[in-house]
MIVOVO-634125 format. One line per field, with one value per residue (C-alpha): x, y, z; residue in one letter. Coordinates in Angstrom, 2 decimals. Each point is the difference from the previous one (the first is absolute). Layout:
<pts>
X = [X;...]
Y = [Y;...]
Z = [Z;...]
residuo = [a;...]
</pts>
This chain:
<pts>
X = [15.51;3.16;1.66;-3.30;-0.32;3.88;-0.55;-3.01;1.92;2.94;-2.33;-1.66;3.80;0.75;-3.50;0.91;3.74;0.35;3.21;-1.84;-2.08;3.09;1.25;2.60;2.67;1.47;3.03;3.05;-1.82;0.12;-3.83;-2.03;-3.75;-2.28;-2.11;-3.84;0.95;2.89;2.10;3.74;0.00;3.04;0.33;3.04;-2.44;-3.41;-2.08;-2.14;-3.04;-1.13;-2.88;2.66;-0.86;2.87;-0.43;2.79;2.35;3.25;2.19;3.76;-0.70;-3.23;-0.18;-0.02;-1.84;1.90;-2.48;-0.50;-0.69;3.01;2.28;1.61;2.92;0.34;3.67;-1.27;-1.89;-2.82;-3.32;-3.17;-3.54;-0.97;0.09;-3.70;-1.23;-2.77;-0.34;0.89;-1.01;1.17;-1.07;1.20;2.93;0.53;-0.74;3.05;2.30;-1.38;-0.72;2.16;1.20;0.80;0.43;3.55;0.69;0.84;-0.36;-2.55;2.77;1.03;-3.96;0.03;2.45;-0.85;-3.52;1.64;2.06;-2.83;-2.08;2.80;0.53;-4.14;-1.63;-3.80;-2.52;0.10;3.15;-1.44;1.46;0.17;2.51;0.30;0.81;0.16;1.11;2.35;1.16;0.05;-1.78;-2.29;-3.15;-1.51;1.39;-1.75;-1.32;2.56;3.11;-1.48;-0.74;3.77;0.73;-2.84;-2.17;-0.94;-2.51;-1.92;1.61;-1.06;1.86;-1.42;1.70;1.54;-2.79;-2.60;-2.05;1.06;0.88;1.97;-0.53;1.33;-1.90;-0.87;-1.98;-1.74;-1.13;-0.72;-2.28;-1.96;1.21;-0.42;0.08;-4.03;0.69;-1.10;1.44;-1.33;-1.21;3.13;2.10;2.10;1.97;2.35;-0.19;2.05;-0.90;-3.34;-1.07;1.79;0.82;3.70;0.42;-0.50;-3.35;-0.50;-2.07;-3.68;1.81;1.88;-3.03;-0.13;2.77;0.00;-2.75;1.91;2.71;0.16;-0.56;2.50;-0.57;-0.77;3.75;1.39;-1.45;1.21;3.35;-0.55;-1.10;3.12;2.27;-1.65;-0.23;3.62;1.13;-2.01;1.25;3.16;-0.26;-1.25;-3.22;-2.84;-3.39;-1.12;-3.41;-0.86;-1.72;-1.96;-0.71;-1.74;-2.12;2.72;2.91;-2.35;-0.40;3.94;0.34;-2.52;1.81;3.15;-1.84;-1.38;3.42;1.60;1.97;-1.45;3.17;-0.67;-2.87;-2.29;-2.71;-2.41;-1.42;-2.49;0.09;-3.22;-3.45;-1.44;3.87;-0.38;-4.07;1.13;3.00;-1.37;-3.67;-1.57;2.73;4.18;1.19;1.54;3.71;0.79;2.90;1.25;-0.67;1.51;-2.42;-3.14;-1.83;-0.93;-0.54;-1.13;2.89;-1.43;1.60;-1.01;2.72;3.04;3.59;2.49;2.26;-2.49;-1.46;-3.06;-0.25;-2.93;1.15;-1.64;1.66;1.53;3.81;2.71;1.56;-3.19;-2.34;-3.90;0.65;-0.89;0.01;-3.04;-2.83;-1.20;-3.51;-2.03;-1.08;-3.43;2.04;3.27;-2.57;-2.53;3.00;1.27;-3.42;-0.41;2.96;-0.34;-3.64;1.57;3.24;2.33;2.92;0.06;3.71;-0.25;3.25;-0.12;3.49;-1.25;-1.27;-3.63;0.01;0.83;-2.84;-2.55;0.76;0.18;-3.55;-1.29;1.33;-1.47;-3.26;0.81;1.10;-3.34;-1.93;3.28;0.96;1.98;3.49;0.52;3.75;-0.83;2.92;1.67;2.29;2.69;-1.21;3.28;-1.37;-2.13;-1.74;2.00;-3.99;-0.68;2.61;-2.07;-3.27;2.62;0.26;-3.81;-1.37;2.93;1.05;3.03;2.26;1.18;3.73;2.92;3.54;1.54;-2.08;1.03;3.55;-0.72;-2.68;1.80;1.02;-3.15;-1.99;1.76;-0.96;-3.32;-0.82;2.27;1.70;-3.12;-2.15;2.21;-1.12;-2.20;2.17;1.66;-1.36;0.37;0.93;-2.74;-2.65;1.63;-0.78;-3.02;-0.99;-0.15;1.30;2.81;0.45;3.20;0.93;1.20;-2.81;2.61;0.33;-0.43;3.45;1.88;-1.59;3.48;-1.76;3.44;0.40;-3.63;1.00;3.28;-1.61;-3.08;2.56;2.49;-1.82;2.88;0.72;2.49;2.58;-1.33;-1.17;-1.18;2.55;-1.99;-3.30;-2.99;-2.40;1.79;-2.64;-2.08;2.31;-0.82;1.83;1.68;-1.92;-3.15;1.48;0.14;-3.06;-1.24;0.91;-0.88;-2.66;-1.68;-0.52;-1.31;-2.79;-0.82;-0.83;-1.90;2.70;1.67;-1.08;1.86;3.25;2.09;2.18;0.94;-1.74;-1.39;-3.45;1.45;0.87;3.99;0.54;3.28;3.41;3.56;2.47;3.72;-0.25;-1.66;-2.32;-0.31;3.59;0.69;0.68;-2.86;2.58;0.49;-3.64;-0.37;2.14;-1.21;0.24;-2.86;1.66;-3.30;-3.99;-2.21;-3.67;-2.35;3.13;1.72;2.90;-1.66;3.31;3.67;2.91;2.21]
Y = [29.55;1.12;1.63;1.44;1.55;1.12;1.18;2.18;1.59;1.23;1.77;1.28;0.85;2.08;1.58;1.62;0.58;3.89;-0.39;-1.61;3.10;2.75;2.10;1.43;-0.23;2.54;-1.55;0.55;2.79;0.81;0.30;1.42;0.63;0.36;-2.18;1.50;-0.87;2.26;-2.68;0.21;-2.88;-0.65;-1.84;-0.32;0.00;0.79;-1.91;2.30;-1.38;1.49;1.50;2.35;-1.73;-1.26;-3.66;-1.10;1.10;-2.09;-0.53;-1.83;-3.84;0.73;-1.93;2.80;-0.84;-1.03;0.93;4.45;2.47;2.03;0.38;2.62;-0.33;3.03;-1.02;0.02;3.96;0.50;-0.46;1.35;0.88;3.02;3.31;1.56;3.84;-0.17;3.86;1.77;2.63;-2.05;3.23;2.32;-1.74;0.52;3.64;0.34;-1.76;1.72;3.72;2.47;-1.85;1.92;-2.64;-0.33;4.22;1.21;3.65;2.19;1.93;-3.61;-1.04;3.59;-0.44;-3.54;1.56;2.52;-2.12;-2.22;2.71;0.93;-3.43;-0.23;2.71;-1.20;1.94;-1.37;-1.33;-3.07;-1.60;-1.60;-0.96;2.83;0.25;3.19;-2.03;-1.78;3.50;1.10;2.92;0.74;0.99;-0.96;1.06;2.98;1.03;3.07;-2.68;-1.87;3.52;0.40;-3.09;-0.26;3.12;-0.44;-2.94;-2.08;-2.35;-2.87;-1.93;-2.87;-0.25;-3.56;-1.44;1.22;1.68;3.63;2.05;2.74;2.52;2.86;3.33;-0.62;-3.68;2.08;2.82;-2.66;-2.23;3.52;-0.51;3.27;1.29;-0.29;-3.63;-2.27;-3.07;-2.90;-2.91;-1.60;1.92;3.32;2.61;1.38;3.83;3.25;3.05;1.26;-3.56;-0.44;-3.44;-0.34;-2.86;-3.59;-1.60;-2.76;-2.98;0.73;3.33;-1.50;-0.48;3.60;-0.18;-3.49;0.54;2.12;-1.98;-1.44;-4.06;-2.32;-1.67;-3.63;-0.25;1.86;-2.16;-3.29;1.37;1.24;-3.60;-1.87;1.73;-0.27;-4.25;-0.14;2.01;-2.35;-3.00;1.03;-0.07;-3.35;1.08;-2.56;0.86;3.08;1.68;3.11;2.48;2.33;-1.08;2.19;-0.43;0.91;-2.03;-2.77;0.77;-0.15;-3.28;-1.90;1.38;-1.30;-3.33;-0.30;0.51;-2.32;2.77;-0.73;-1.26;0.59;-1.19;2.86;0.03;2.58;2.05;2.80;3.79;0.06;-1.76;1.45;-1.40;-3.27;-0.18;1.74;-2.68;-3.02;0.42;-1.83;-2.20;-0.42;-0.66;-3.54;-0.52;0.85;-1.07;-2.51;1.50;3.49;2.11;0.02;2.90;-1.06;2.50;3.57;2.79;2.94;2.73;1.28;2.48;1.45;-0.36;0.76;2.21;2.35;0.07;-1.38;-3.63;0.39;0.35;-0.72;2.84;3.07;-0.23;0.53;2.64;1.59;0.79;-0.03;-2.67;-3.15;-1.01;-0.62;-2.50;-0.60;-1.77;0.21;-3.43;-0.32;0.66;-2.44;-2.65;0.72;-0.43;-3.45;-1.45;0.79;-1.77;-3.11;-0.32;-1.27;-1.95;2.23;-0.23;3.34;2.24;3.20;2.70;1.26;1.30;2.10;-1.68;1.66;-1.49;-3.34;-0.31;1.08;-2.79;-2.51;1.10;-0.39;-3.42;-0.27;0.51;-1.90;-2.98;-0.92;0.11;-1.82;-2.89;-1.67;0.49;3.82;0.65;3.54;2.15;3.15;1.43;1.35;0.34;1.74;2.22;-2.55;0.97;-3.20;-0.92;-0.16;-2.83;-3.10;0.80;-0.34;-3.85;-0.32;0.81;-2.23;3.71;-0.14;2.68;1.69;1.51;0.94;-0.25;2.55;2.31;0.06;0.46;2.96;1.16;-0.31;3.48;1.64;-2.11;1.09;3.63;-0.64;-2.11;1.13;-3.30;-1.04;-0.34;-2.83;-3.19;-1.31;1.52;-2.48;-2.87;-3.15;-2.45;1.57;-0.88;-3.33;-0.34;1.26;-2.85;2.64;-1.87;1.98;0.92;2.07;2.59;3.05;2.58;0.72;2.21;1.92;-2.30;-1.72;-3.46;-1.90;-2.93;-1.01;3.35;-0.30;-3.47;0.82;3.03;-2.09;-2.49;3.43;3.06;1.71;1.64;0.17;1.06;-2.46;2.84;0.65;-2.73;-2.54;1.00;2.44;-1.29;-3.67;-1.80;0.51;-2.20;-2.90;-3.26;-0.48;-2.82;1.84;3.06;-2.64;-0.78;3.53;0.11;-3.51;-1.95;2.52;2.85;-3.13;-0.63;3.47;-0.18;-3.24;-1.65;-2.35;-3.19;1.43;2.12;0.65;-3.03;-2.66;-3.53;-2.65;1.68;3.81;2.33;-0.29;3.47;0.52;1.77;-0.63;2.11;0.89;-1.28;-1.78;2.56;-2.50;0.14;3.69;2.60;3.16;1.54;-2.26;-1.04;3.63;-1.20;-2.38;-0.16;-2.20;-1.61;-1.29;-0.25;-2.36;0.31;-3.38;-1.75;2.34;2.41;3.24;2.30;-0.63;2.08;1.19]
Z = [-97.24;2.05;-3.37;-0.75;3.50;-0.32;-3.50;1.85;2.98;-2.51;-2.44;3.18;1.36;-3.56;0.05;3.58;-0.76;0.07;-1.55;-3.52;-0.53;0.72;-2.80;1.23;3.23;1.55;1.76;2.33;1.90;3.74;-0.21;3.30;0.52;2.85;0.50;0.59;4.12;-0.01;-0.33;-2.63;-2.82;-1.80;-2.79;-2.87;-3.43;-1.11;-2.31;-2.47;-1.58;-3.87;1.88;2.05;3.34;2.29;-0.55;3.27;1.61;-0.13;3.13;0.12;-0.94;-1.96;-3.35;-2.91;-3.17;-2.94;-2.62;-0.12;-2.29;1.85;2.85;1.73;2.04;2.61;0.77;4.47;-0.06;1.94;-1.23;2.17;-0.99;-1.87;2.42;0.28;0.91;1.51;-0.49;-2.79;-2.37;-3.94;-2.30;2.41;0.12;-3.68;-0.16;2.24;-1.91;-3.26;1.49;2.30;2.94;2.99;2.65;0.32;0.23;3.61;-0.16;-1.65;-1.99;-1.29;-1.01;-1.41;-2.23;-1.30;-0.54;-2.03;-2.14;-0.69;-1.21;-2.16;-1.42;-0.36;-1.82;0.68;1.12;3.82;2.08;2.16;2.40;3.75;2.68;1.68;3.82;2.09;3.21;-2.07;-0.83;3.33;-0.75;3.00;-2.34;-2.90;-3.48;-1.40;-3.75;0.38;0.46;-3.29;-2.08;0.68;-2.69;-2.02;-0.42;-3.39;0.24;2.68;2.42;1.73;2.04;2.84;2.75;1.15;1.51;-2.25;2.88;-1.44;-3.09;-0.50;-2.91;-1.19;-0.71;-3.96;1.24;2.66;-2.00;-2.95;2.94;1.52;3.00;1.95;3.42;0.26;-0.73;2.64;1.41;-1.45;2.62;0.55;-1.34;1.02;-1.90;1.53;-0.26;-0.08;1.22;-0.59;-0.58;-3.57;-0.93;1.25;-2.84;1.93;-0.27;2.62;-0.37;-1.41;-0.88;-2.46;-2.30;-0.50;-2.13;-1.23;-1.63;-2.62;-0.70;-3.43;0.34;-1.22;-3.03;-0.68;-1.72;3.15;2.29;-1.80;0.18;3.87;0.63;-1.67;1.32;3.59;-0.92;-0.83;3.47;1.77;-1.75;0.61;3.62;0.00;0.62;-1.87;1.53;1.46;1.27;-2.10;2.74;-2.42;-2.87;-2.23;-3.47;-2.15;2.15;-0.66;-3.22;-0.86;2.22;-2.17;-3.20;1.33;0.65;-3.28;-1.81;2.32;1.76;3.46;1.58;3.72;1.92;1.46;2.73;-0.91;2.25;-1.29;0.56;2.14;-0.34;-3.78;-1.60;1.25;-1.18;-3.69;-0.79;2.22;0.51;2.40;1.83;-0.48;-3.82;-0.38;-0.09;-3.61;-2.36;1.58;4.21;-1.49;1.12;2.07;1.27;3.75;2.23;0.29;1.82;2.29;1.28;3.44;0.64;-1.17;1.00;2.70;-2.51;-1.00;3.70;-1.84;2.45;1.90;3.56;3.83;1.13;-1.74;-1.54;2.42;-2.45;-1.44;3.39;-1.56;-2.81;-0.18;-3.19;-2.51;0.15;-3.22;0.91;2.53;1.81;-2.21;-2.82;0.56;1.11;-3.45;-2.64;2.32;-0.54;-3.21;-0.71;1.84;-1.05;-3.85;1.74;-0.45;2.57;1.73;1.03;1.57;0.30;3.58;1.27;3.18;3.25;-0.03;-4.11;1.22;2.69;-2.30;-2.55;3.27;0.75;-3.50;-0.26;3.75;-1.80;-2.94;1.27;1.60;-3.41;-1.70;1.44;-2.59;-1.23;-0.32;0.86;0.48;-0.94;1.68;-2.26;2.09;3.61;1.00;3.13;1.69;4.12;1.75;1.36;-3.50;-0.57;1.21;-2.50;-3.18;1.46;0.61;-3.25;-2.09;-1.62;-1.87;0.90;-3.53;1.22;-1.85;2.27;-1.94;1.33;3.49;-1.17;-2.17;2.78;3.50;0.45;-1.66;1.87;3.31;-1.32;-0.74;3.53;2.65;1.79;1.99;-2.49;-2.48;1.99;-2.71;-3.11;-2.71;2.90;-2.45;2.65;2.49;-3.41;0.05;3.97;-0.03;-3.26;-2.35;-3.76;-1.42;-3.21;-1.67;-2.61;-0.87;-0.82;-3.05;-1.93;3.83;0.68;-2.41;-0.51;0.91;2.00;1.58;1.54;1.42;1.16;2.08;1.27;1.63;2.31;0.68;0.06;-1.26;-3.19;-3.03;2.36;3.22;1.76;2.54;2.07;1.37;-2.20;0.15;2.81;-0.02;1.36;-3.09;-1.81;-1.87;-0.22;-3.21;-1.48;0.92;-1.61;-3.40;0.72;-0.25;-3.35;-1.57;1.97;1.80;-3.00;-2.12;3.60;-0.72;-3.43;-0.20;-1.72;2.09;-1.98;-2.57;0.87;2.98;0.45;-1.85;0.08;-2.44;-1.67;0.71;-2.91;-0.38;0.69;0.85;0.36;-0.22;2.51;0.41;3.79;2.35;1.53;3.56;1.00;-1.22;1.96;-0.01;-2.30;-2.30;0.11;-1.66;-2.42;-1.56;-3.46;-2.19;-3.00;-1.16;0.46;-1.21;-0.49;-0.17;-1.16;-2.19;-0.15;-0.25;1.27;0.19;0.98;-2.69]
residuo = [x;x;x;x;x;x;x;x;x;x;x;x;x;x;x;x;x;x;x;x;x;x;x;x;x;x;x;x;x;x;x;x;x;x;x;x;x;x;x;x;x;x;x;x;x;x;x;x;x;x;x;x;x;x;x;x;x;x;x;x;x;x;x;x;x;x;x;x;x;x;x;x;x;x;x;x;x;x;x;x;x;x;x;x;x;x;x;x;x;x;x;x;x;x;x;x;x;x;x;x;x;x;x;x;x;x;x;x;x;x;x;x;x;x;x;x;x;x;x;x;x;x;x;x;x;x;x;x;x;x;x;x;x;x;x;x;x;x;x;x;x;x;x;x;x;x;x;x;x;x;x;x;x;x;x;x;x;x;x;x;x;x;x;x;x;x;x;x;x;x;x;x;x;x;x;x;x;x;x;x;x;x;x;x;x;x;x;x;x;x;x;x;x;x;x;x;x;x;x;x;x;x;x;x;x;x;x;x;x;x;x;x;x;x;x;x;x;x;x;x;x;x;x;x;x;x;x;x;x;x;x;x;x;x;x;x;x;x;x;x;x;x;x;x;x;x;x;x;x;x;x;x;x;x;x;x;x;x;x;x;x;x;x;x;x;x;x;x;x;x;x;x;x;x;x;x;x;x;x;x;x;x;x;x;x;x;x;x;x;x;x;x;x;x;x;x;x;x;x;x;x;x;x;x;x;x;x;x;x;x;x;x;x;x;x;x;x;x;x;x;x;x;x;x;x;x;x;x;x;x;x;x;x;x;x;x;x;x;x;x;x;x;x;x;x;x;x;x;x;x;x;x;x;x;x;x;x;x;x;x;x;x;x;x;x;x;x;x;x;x;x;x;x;x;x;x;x;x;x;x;x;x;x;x;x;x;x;x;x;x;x;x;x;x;x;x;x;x;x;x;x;x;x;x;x;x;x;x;x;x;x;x;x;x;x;x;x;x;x;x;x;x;x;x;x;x;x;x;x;x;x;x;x;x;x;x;x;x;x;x;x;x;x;x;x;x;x;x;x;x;x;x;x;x;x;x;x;x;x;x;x;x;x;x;x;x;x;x;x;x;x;x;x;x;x;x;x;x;x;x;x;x;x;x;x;x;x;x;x;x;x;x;x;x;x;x;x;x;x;x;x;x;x;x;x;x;x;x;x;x;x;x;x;x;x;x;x;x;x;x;x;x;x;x;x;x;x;x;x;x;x;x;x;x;x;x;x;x;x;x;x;x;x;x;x;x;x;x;x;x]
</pts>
């Protein structure tokens, strides 16, 4: 009977071993993850299962198993979980990387001239392209279509500018779109005139359509290649999950063809361009996680105004530097609140872009509304919320909203922002600590390709608000700061919270997907420099090596 009973409790032992279903070990790491309280694990190896789940993870004096498929011996570099974006634009992303970039020029005579080489080196019908930056330029006014006629006359032009919330054509596109000086502002939307009302050749928010509309689509082959190259920068920057805000038809389109051909490397949170996309590809309620928790559509993305840049962030109060502007509303109340609860009716999670401080109230009184018909687990989403009334703070915290932001903006934004608001008006801008105070559930990105998608950059810039160059000394508004764990947080546990997919990605544990990346440094004891720095060596996706640095 005894041997019997001990022959029982060591099959019982095996059966419960985690080490006797492992497939493969990851060893000699400095591993770190947060734990789901906030709290750092470390551990020295992880234990992969065939299914691509982290089976354990292995601390000094842990017994490794002696039977595996393979082992990997990391010779004492940090290991951490897979970076997420919780806001980022994938396709967009790749039609930067494949079309004329202007986001690194820092004059209009230098964007000029790229524009004109690239024309020369593309003879096509159209020159596309984005990035451009007239602050960044230091121009003091928008671009015009007489600076763009200067390089390219002889076709149309079309070029977004960095944060998507304007367009800037030259006179061919124009003429080729009808626009004309008896053409009226569309509801929000502005173009900006000449004299005698003439389009002056930027088309700001809904005004952008006017053009759009004439641009040739990509194909489906230029969109595959737009969306492998925009995989392999992301990759690259150890970046393994990240929330697509916008997806369209045809961007869902390509990422099931890169599913079906096993091309689907990273792991994307879906969220559709406005109610009618998410009913056409989902129908009545969220997709399932496909191949393997590659891709789900989830949630629905709403725009209710446009952005600081363009002066297009729907304001309280007019702009410091432009006295009878305050920006542009896209929906009225009826309208924000129809499209919400259409939405929520079939499930779907619901994120709304508001920038300006009169855009985020309205979407805290919708979900004011909402949450008394919807009790359950929402996690309403505000994409941004970067110009926030400080008596506004505490209802972020009361309805469990997660607060969408992207770091990088505030460094890129400071002295625009200062611009736009005057100094006594900044109390609730870039306030991620304040959200945190006031309960609100953070959740980081980038908004790339607005900024680049580097998540370390994001990361350093959320515990310093400082820049590149650590400016300004001391940080932007200090007291917004962020601790540097909860910075981490930002862009691993919280951005999976947001996207419904923290049983699944976002730190490392036994039962999670063994997403995760390799690094040059240990990114708790570095300096906000070197942070910046980091270099990612490798990234693994559900247990495998998807990227690795040459």
């Amino acid at each position: 009977m005894l041997n019997l009973t001990k022959r029982l409790l060591i099959a019982a032992a095996l059966l419960l071993a985690p080490a006797a279903h492992a497939d493969g070990l990851v060893e000699n790491v400095n591993g770190e993850t947060l734990a789901p309280s906030g709290e750092v694990v470390r551990f020295t190896g992880l234990l992969i299962g065939r299914d691509g789940k982290v089976v354990q993870l292995l601390k000094h004096g842990d017994k490794r198993p002696k039977k595996l498929d393979w082992k990997l011996d990391m010779a004492g570099k940090t290991l951490l979980p897979g970076m997420i974006d919780a806001h980022g634009h994938v396709m967009g992303l790749g039609a930067q990387l494949q079309l004329l970039d202007l986001s690194d020029t820092t004059s209009l005579d230098q964007a000029l001239g790229r524009i004109r080489d690239y024309a020369a080196a593309h003879p096509n019908k159209w020159v596309i392209g984005r990035g451009w930056n007239q602050e960044k330029w230091k121009l003091g006014r928008f671009p015009t279509a007489a600076d763009l006629d200067g390089a390219v006359s002889d076709r149309p032009v079309w070029l977004e500018r960095v944060d998507g919330h304007a367009g800037w054509a030259n006179s061919r596109a124009i003429e080729l779109a009808g626009v004309t000086a008896a053409t009226k502002d569309p509801n929000g939307g502005r173009i900006e005139r000449a004299a005698g009302g003439k389009p002056a050749g930027v088309f700001v928010d809904g005004a952008t359509a006017l053009v759009a509309k004439v641009v040739p689509a990509p194909t489906p082959r230029e969109l595959n290649a737009a969306f492998l190259a925009a995989q392999e920068k992301l990759l690259s920057l150890g970046i393994t999950a990240t929330a697509d805000m916008g997806t369209s038809v045809e961007d869902w389109l390509t990422y099931r063809r890169m599913g079906d051909l096993k091309l689907l490397k990273v792991r994307i949170m879906s969220y559709a361009s406005g109610v009618e996309t998410a009913l056409a590809v989902a129908g009545q309620g969220p997709t399932p996680w496909l191949y393997d928790d590659r891709l789900r559509m989830g949630g629905i993305k709403l725009y209710d105004d446009g952005a600081l840049g363009s002066r297009g962030a729907w304001l309280k109060a007019d702009y410091a530097d432009a006295s009878g502007q305050r920006g542009l509303g896209f929906l009225s109340d009826d309208q924000l609140l129809n499209m919400m609860t259409r939405g929520s009716m079939d499930g779907f999670q619901i994120a709304v872009h508001a920038i300006g401080d009169r855009a985020n109230q309205q979407v805290l009184d919708a979900i004011e509304v909402l949450a008394d018909t919807y009790k359950d687990d929402r996690r309403w989403r505000i994409e941004h919320a970067q110009i926030v009334d400080p008596k506004d703070l505490p209802r972020f915290g009361k309805y469990g909203i997660i607060a969408s932001m992207q770091p990088v903006h505030q460094t890129s934004d400071r002295t625009m922002a200062e611009a736009r608001l005057g100094p006594d008006r900044l109390a609730g801008a870039y306030a991620w600590r304040s959200m945190l105070r006031n309960g609100a559930k953070l959740a980081f990105g980038s908004d790339y390709p607005v900024e680049s998608p580097d998540p370390w950059a994001g990361w350093a810039a959320s515990f310093t608000r400082q820049d590149a160059d650590m400016q300004p000394f001391g940080g932007w508004r200090p007291e917004e700061a962020v601790t540097r764990e909860q910075g981490w947080a930002g862009f691993t546990t919280g951005a999976a919270y947001a996207g419904f997919a923290e049983d699944r990605i976002g730190h490392l544990a036994p039962g999670m997907r063994a997403d995760f990346v390799i690094v040059d440094r240990d990114p708790l004891l570095a300096g906000p420099s070197e942070l910046r720095g980091t270099q990612v060596i490798e990234t693994w996706v559900g247990g495998q090596r998807m990227w690795q640095r040459k």
